[in-house]
SERO-4910 file (N, C-alpha, C, O; in steps of 0.05 Angstrom, whole numbers):
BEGIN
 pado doro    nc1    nc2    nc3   cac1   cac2   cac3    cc1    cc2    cc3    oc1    oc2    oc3
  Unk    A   1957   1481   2328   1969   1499   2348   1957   1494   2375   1933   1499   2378
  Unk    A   1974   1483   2398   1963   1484   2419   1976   1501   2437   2001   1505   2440
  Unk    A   1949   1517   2455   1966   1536   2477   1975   1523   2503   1967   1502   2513
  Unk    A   1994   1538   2512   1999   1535   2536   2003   1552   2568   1992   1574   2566
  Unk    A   2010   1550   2584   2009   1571   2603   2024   1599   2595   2039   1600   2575
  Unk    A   2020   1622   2612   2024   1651   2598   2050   1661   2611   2053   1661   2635
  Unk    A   2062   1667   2600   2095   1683   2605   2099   1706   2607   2094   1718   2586
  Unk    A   2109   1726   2629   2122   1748   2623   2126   1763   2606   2149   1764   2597
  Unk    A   2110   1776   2597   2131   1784   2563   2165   1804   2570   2184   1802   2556
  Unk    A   2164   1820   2590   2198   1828   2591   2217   1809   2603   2241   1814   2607
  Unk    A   2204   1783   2611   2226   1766   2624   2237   1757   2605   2261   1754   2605
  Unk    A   2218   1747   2576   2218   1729   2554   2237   1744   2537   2258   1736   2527
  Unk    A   2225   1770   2534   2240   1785   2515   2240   1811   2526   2220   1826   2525
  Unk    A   2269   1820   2539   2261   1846   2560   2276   1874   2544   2278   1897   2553
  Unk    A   2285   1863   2515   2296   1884   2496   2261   1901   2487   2264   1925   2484
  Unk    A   2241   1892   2485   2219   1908   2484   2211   1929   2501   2196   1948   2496
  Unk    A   2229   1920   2531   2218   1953   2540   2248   1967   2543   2257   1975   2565
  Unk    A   2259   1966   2521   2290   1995   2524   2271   2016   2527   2262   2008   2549
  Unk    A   2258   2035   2523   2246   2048   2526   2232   2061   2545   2228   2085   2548
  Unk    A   2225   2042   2557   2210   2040   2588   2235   2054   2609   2258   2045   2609
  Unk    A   2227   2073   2624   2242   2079   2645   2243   2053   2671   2227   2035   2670
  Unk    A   2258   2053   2687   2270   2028   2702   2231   2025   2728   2220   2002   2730
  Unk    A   2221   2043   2738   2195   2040   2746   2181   2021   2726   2180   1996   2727
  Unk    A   2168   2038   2706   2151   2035   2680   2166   2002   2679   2156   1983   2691
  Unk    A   2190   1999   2665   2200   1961   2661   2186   1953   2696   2162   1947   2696
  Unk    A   2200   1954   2718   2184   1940   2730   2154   1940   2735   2147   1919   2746
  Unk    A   2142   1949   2732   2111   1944   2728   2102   1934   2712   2083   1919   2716
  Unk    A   2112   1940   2684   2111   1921   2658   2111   1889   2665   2093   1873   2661
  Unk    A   2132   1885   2673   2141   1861   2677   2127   1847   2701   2136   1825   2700
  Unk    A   2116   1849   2715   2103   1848   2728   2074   1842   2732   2063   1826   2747
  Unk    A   2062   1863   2711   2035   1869   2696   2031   1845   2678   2017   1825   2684
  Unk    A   2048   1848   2650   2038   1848   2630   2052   1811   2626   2076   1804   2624
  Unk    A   2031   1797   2626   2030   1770   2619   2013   1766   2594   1992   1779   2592
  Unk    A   2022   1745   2573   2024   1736   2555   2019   1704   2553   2034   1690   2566
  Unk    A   1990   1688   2529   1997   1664   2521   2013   1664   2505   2019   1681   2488
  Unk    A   2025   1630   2514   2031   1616   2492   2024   1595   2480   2008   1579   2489
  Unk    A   2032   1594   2463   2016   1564   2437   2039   1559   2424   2055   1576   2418
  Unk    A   2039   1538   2419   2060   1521   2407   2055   1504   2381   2036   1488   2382
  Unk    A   2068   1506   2356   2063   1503   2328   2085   1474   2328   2109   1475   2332
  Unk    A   2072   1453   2324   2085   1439   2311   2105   1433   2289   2101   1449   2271
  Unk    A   2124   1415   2284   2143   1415   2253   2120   1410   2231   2105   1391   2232
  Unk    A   2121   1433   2208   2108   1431   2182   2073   1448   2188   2064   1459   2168
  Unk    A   2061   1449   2204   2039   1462   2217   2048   1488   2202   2071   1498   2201
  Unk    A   2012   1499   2185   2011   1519   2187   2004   1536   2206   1989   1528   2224
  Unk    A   2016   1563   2205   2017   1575   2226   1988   1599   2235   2000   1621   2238
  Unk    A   1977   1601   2236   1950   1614   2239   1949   1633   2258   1957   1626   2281
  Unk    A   1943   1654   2255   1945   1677   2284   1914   1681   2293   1910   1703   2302
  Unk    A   1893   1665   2292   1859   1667   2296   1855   1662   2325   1834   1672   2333
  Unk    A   1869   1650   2342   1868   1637   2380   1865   1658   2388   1887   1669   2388
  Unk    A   1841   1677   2400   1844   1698   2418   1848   1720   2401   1864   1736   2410
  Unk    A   1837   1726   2378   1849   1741   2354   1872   1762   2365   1865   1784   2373
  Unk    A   1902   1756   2366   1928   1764   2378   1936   1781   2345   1942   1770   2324
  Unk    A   1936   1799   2350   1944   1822   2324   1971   1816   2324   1979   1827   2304
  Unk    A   2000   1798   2340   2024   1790   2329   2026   1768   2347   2010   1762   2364
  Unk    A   2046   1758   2341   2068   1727   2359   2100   1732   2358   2115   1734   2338
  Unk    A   2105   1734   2383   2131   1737   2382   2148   1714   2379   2151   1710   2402
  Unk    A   2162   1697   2366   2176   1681   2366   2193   1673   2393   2210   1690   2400
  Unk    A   2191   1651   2409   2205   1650   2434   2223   1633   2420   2245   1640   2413
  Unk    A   2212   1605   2414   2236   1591   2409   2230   1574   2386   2205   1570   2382
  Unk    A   2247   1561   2368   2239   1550   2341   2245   1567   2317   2262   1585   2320
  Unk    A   2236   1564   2300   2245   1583   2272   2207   1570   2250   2194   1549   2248
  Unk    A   2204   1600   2239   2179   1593   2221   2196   1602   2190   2216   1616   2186
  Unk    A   2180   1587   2171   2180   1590   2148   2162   1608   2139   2138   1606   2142
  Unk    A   2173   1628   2127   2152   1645   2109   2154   1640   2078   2174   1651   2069
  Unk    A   2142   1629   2063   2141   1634   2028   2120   1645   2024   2098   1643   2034
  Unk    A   2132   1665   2000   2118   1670   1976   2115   1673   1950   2135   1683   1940
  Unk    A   2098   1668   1935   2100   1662   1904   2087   1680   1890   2065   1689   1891
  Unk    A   2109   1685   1875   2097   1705   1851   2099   1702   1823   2117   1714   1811
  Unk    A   2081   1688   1808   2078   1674   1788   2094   1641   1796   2087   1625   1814
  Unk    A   2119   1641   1775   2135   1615   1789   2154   1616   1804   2169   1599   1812
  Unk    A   2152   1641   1810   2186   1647   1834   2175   1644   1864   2155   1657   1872
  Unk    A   2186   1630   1877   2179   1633   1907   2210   1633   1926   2229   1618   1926
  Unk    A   2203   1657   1943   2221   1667   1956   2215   1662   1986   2191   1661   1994
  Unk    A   2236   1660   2005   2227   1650   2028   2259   1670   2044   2282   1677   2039
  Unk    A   2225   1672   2078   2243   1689   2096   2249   1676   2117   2240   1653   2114
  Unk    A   2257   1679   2133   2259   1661   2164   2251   1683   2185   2260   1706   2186
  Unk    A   2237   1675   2199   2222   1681   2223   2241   1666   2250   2236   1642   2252
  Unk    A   2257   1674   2266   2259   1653   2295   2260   1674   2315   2253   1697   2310
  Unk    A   2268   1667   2338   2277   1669   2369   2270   1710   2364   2283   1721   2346
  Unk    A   2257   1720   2374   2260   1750   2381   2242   1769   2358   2237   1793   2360
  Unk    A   2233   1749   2335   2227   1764   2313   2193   1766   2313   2185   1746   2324
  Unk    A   2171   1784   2304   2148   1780   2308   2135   1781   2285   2136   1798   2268
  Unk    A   2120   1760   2285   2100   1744   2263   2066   1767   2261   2048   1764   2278
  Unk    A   2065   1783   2244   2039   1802   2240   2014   1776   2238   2019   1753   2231
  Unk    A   1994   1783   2245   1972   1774   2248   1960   1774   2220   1975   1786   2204
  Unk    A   1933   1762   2207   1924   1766   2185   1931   1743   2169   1954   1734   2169
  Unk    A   1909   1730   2153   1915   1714   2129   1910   1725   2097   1918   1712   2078
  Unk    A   1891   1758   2096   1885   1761   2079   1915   1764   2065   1934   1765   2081
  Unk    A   1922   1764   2025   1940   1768   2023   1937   1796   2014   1917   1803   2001
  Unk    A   1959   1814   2021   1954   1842   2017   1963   1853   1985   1966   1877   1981
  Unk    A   1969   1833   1960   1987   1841   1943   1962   1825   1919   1948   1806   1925
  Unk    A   1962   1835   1901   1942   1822   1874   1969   1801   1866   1963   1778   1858
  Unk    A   1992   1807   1868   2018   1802   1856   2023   1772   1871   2037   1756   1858
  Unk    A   2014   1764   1896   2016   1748   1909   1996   1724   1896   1972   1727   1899
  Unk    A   2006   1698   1878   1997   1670   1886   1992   1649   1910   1975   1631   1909
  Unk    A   2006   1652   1927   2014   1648   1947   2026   1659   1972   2040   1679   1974
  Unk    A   2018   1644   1990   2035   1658   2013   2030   1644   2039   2006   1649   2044
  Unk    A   2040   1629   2057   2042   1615   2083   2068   1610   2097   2091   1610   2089
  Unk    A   2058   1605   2122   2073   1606   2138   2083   1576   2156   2075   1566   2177
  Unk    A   2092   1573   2147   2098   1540   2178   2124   1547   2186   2141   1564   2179
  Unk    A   2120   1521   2209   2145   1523   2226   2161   1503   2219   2152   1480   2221
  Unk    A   2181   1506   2213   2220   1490   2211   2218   1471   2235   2229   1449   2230
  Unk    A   2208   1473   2260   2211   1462   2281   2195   1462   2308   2179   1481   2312
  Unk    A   2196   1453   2317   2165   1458   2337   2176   1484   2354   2199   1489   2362
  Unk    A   2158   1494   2356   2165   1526   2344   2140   1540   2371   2116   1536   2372
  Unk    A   2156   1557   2390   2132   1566   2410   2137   1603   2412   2157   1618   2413
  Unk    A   2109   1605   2413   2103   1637   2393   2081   1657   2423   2057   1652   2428
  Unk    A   2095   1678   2438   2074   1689   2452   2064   1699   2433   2073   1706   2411
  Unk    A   2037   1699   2444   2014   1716   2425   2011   1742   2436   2010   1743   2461
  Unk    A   2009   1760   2425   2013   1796   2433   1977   1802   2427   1971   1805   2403
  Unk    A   1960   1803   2443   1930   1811   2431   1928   1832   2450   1944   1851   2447
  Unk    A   1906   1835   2473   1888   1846   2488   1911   1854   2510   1918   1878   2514
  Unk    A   1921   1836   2521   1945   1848   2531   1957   1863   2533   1954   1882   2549
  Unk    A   1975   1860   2515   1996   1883   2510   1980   1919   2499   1990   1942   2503
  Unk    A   1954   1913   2484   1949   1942   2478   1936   1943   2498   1926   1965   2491
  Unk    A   1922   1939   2524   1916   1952   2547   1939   1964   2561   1940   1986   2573
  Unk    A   1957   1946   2559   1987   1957   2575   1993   1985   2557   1998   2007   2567
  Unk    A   1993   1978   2531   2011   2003   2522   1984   2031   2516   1983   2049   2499
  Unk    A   1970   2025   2529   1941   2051   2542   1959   2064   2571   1964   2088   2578
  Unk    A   1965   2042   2581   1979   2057   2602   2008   2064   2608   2016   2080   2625
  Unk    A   2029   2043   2586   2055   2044   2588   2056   2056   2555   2057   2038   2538
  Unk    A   2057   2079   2547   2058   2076   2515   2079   2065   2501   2076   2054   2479
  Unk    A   2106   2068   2517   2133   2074   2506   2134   2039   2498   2151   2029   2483
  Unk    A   2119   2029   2509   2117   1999   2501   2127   1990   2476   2146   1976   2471
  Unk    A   2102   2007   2453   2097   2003   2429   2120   2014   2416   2122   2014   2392
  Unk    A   2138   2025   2431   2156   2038   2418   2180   2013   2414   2193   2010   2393
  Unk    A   2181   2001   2431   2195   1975   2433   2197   1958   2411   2216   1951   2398
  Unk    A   2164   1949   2411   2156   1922   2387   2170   1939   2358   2188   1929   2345
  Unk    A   2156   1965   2352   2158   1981   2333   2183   1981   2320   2187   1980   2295
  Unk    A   2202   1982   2343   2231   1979   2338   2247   1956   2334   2270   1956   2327
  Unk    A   2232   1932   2340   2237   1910   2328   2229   1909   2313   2247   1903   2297
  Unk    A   2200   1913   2296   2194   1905   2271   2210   1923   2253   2215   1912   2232
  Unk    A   2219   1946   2254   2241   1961   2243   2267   1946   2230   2281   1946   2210
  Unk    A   2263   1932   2259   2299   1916   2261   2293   1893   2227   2303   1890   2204
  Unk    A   2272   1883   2243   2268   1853   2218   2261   1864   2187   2262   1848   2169
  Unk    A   2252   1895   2180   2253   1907   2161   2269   1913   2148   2268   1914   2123
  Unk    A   2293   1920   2167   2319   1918   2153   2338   1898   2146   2359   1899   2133
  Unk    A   2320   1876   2162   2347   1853   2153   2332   1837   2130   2347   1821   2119
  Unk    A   2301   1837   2117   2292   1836   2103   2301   1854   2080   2303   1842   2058
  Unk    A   2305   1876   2079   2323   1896   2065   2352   1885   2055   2358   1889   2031
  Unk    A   2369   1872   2072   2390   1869   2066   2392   1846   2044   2408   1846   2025
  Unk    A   2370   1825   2050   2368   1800   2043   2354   1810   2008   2350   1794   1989
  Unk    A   2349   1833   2008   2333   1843   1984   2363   1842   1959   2366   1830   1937
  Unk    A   2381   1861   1975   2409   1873   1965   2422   1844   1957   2432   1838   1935
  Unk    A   2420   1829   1978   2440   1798   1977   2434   1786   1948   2452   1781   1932
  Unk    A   2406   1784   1944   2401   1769   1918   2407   1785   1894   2407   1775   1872
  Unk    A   2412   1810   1899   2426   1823   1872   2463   1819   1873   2479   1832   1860
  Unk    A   2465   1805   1885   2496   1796   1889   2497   1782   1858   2481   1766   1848
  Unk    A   2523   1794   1844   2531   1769   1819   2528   1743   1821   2511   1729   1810
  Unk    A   2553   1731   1845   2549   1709   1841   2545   1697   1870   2553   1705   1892
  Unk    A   2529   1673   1860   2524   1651   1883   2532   1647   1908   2519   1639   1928
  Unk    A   2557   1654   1906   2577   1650   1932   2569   1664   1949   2560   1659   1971
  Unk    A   2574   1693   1934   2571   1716   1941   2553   1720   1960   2558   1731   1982
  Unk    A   2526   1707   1951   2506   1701   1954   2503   1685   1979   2489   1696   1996
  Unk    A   2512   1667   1983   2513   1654   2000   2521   1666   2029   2507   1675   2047
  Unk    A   2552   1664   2026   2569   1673   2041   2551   1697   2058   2548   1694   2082
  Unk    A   2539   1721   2045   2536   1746   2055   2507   1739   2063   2492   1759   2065
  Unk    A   2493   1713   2069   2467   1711   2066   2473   1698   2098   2458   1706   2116
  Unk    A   2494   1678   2103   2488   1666   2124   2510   1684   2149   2511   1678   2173
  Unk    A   2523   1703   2138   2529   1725   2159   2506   1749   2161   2506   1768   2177
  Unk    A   2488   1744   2144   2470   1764   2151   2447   1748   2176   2433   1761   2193
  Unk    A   2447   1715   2172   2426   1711   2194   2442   1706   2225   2429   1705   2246
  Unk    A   2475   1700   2222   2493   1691   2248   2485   1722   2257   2480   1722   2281
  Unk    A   2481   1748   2244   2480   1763   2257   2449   1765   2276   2445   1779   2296
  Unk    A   2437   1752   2267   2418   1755   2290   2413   1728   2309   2397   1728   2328
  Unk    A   2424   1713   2302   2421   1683   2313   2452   1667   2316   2450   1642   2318
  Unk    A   2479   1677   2315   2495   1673   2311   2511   1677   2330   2509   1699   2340
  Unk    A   2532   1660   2343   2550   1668   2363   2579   1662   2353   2588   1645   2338
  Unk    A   2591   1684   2365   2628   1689   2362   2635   1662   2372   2622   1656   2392
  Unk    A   2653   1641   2365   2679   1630   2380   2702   1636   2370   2702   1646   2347
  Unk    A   2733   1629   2387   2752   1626   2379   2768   1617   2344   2789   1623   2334
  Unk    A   2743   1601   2333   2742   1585   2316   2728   1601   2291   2732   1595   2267
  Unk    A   2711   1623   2301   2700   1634   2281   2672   1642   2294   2671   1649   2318
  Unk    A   2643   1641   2274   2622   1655   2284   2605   1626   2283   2608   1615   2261
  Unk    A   2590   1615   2297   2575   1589   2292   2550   1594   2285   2539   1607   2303
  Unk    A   2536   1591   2267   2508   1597   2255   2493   1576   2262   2487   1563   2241
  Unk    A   2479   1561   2295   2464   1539   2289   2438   1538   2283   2418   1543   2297
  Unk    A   2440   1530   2258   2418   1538   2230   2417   1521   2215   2425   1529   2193
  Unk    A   2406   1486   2213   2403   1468   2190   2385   1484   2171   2364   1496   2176
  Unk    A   2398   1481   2147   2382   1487   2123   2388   1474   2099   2410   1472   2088
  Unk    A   2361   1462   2087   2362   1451   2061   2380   1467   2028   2377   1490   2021
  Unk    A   2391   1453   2018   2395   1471   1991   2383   1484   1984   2389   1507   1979
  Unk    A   2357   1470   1981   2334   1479   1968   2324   1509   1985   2315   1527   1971
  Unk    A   2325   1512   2006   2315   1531   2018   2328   1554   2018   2317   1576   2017
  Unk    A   2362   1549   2020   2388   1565   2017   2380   1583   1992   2380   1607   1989
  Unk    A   2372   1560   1972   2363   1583   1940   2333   1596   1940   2329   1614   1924
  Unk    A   2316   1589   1953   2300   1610   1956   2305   1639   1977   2289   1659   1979
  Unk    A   2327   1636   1989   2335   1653   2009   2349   1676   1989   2343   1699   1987
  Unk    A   2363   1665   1978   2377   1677   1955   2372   1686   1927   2385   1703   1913
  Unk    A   2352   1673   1921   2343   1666   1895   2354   1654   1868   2352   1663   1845
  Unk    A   2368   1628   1877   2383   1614   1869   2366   1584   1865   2348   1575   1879
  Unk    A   2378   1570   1834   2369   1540   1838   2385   1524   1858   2407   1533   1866
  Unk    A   2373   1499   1868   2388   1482   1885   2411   1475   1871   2432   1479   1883
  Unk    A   2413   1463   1846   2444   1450   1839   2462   1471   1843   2485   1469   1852
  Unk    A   2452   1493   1835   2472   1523   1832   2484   1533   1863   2506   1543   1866
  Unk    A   2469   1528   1878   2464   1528   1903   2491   1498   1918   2508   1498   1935
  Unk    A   2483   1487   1908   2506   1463   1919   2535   1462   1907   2553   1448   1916
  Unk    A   2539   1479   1886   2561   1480   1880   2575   1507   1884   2598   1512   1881
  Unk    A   2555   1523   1893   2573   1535   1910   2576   1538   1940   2592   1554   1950
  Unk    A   2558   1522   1954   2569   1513   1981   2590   1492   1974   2594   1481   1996
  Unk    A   2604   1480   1957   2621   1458   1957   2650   1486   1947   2673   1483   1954
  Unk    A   2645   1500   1939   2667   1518   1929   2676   1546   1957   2695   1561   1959
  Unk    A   2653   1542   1973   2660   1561   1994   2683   1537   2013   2703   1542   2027
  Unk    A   2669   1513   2007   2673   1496   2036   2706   1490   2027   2725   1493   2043
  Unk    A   2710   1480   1998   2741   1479   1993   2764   1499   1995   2787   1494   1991
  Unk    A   2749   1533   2004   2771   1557   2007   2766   1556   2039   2781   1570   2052
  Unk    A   2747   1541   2051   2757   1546   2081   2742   1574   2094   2748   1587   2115
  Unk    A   2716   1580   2068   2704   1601   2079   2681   1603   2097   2673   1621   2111
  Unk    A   2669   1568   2093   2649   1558   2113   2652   1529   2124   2659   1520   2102
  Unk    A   2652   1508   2139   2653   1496   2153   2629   1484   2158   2616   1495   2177
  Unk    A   2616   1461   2144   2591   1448   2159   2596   1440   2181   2619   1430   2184
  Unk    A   2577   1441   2202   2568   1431   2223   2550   1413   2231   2534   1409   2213
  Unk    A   2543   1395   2260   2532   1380   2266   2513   1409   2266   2523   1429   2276
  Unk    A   2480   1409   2252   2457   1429   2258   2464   1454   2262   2457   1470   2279
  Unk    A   2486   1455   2236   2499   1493   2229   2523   1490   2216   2535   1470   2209
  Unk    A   2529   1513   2216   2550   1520   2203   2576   1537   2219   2571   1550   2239
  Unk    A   2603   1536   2209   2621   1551   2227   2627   1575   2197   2634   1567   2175
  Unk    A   2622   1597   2203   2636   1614   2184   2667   1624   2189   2671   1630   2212
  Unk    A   2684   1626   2175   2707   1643   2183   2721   1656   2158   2745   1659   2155
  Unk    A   2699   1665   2138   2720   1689   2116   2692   1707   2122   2671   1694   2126
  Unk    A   2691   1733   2121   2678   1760   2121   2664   1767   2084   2677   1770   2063
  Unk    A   2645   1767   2087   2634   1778   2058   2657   1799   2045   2673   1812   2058
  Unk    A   2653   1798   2021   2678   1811   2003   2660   1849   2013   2637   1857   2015
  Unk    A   2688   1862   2019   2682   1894   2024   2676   1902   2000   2684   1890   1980
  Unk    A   2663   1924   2001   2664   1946   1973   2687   1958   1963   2704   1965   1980
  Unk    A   2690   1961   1948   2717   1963   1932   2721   1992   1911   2742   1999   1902
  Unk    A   2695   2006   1907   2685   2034   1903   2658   2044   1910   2641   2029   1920
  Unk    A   2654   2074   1904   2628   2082   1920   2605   2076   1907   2606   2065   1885
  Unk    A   2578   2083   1922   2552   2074   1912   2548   2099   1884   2548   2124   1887
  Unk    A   2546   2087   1859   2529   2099   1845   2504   2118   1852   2486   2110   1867
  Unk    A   2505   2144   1839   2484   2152   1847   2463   2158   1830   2468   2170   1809
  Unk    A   2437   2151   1834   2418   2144   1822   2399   2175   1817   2403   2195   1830
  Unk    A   2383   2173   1799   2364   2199   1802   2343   2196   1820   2333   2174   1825
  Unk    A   2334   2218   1832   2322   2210   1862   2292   2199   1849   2287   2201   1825
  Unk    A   2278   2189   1863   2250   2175   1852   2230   2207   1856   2235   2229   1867
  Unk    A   2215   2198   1847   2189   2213   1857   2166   2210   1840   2171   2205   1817
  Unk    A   2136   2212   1849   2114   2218   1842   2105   2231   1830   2098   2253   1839
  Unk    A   2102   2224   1800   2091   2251   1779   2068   2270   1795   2052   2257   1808
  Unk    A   2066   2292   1795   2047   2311   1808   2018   2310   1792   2019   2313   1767
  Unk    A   2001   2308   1802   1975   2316   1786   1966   2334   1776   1962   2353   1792
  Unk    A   1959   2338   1752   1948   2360   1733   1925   2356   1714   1923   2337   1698
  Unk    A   1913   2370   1717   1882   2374   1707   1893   2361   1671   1914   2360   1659
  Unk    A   1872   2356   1666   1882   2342   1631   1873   2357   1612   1856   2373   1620
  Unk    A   1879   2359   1587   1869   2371   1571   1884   2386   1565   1904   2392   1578
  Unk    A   1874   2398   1535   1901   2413   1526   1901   2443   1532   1919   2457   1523
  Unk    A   1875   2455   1549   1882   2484   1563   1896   2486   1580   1907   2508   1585
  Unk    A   1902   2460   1596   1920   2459   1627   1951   2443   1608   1966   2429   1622
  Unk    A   1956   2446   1588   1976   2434   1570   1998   2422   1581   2022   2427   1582
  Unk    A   1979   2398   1593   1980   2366   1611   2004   2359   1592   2003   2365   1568
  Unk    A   2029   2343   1605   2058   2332   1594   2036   2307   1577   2034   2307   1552
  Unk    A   2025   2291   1590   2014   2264   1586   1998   2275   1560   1996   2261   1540
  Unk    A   1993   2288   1562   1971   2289   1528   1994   2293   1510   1999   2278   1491
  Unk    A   2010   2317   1517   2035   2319   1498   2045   2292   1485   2050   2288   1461
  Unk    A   2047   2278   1504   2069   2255   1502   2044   2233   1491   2054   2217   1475
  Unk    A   2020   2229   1497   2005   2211   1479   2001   2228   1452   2005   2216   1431
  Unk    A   1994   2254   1449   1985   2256   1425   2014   2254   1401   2012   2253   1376
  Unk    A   2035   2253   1414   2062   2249   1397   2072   2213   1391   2088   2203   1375
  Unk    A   2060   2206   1404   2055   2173   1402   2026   2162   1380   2022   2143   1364
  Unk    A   2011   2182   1390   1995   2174   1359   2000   2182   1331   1996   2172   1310
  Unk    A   2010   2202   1338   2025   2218   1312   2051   2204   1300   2058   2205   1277
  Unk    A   2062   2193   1315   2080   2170   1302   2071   2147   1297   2083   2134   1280
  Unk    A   2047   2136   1311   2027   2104   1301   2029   2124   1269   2049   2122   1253
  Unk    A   2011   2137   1265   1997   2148   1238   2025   2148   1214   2025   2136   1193
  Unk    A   2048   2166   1227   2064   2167   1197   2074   2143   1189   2082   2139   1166
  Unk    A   2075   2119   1216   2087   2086   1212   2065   2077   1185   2075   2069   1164
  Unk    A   2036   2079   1189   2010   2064   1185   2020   2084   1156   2030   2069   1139
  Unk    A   2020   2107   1150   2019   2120   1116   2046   2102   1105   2048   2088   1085
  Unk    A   2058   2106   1118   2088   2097   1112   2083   2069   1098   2093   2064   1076
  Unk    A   2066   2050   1113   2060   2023   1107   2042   2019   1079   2045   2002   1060
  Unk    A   2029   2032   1080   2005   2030   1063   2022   2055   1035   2010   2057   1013
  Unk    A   2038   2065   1038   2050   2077   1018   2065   2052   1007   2057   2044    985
  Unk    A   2087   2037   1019   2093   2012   1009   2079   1996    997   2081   1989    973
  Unk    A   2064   1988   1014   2035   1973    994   2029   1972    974   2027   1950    962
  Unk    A   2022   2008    958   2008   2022    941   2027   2014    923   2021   2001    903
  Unk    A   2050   2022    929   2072   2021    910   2078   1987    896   2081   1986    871
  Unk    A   2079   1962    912   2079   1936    917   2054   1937    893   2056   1935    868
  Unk    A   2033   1939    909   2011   1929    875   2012   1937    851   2006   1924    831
  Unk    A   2025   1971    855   2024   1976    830   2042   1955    806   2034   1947    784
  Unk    A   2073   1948    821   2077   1932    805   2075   1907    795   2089   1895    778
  Unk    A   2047   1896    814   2040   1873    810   2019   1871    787   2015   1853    772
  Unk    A   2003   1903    789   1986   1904    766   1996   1906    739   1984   1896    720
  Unk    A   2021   1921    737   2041   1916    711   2055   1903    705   2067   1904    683
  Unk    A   2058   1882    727   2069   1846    710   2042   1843    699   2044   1837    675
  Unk    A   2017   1846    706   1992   1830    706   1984   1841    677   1976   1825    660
  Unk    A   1989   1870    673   1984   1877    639   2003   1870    624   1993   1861    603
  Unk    A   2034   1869    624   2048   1859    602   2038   1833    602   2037   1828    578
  Unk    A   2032   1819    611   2023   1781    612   2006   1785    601   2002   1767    585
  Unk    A   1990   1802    599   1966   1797    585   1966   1803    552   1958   1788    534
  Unk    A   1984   1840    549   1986   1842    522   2006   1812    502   2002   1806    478
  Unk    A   2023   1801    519   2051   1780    517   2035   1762    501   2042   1751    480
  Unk    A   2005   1760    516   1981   1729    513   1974   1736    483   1977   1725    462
  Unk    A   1959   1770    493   1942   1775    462   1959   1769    432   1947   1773    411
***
């Protein structure tokens, strides 16, 4: 990662201060300057330069994977979206986890800066906050996509979910310029690659996607819902309760009725048993009187 000279941050990206009253934006912008550093193609991506608690993506696209046991799933990071700081991995569940860049790839770094500014501009933080919101939910969506039946499905509703943030309208349709490997398409999805290539060859023969020179042209709309959402029982947190059988705790109930069924299985077994030898011991005496 090498840095380079420091940028504006509302010139770069001036959707961070919606918030900011039209004074407050101009002084921001004005004020608050930002490095940059630039990540090479395949470079891991490291947030340690100036310890910068995020990176905003200016231009390029990063790879995020992660693995959990043998499954590895992958997000895309580009243009507007912000990269959290930190290498520890926060999950026991996590084998893996890194970050590189798709393409040489240039990242402001958000450190000392920006939280002096938002000491004096707060509504700042309200900004970033609301982008990382944004990328929460389209991480969200991409959660829903892979419970799609099938592949297509899958597909189709995967690469209108990223034209929506990196994607422009033409006459022709919506253009997604976005090279992406098979292979990567099915970790997006959670799909194998062959599975993955046959059904980009089955979208491409209904005329629902269109390769491109470094993208794609979409022009059919993900399939609508067709009835309402099921409704689920709401979640919640068992409440805490003292244990024991004076505070006549559910959990003891429910273990001591689980041992009580080990036990009548275990008599149950050994009643079989009992019964089993016995008639092995009375083949074992007629054979014998049969001998005498």
């Amino acid at each position: 990662m090498s840095s380079l000279s420091a940028v504006k941050l509302l010139e770069v990206e001036p959707d961070i201060g919606r918030f900011l009253t039209p004074e407050e934006r101009a002084a921001v912008t004005e004020a608050v300057s930002v490095p940059v550093a630039t990540v090479l193609k395949g470079e891991f991506t490291l947030l340690d330069e100036g310890k910068p608690f995020a990176a905003l993506v200016l231009e390029g696209m990063l790879f995020q994977r992660l693995r959990v046991g043998d499954q590895v799933a992958l997000r895309l990071l580009g243009p507007g979206d912000i990269l959290s700081g930190g290498r520890t991995l926060r999950s026991t569940l996590l084998t893996q986890a890194e970050c590189r860049a798709a393409a040489r790839t240039q990242l402001a770094l958000l450190g000392n800066e920006v939280l002096l500014a938002a000491r004096r501009w707060p509504r700042l933080m309200a900004g970033l906050h609301l982008r990382i919101g944004e990328q929460s939910e389209r991480l969200a969506i991409q959660l829903v996509i892979c419970q799609l039946p099938r592949v297509e499905q899958r597909l189709l509703a995967l690469l209108w979910l990223l034209a929506e943030s990196w994607g422009r309208v033409t006459p022709a349709g919506t253009i997604l310029p976005l090279s992406l490997t098979h292979e990567a398409l099915g970790e997006l999805i959670g799909a194998k690659r062959p599975t993955v290539t046959l059904a980009l060859t089955e979208l491409t023969k209904r005329g629902a996607i269109l390769r491109q020179d470094g993208g794609w042209l979409l022009r059919e709309k993900p399939p609508e819902p067709v009835g309402e959402m099921a409704s689920i029982q709401e979640p919640r947190l068992l409440e805490e309760r003292p244990l024991g059988p004076a505070g006549g705790d559910e959990l003891v109930g429910v273990a001591s009725r689980v041992v009580l069924h080990e036990t009548v299985v275990t008599l149950q077994q050994r009643r079989r048993d009992a019964s089993r030898y016995r008639e092995q011991i009375g083949r074992v005496a007629r054979s014998r009187d049969s001998a005498a």
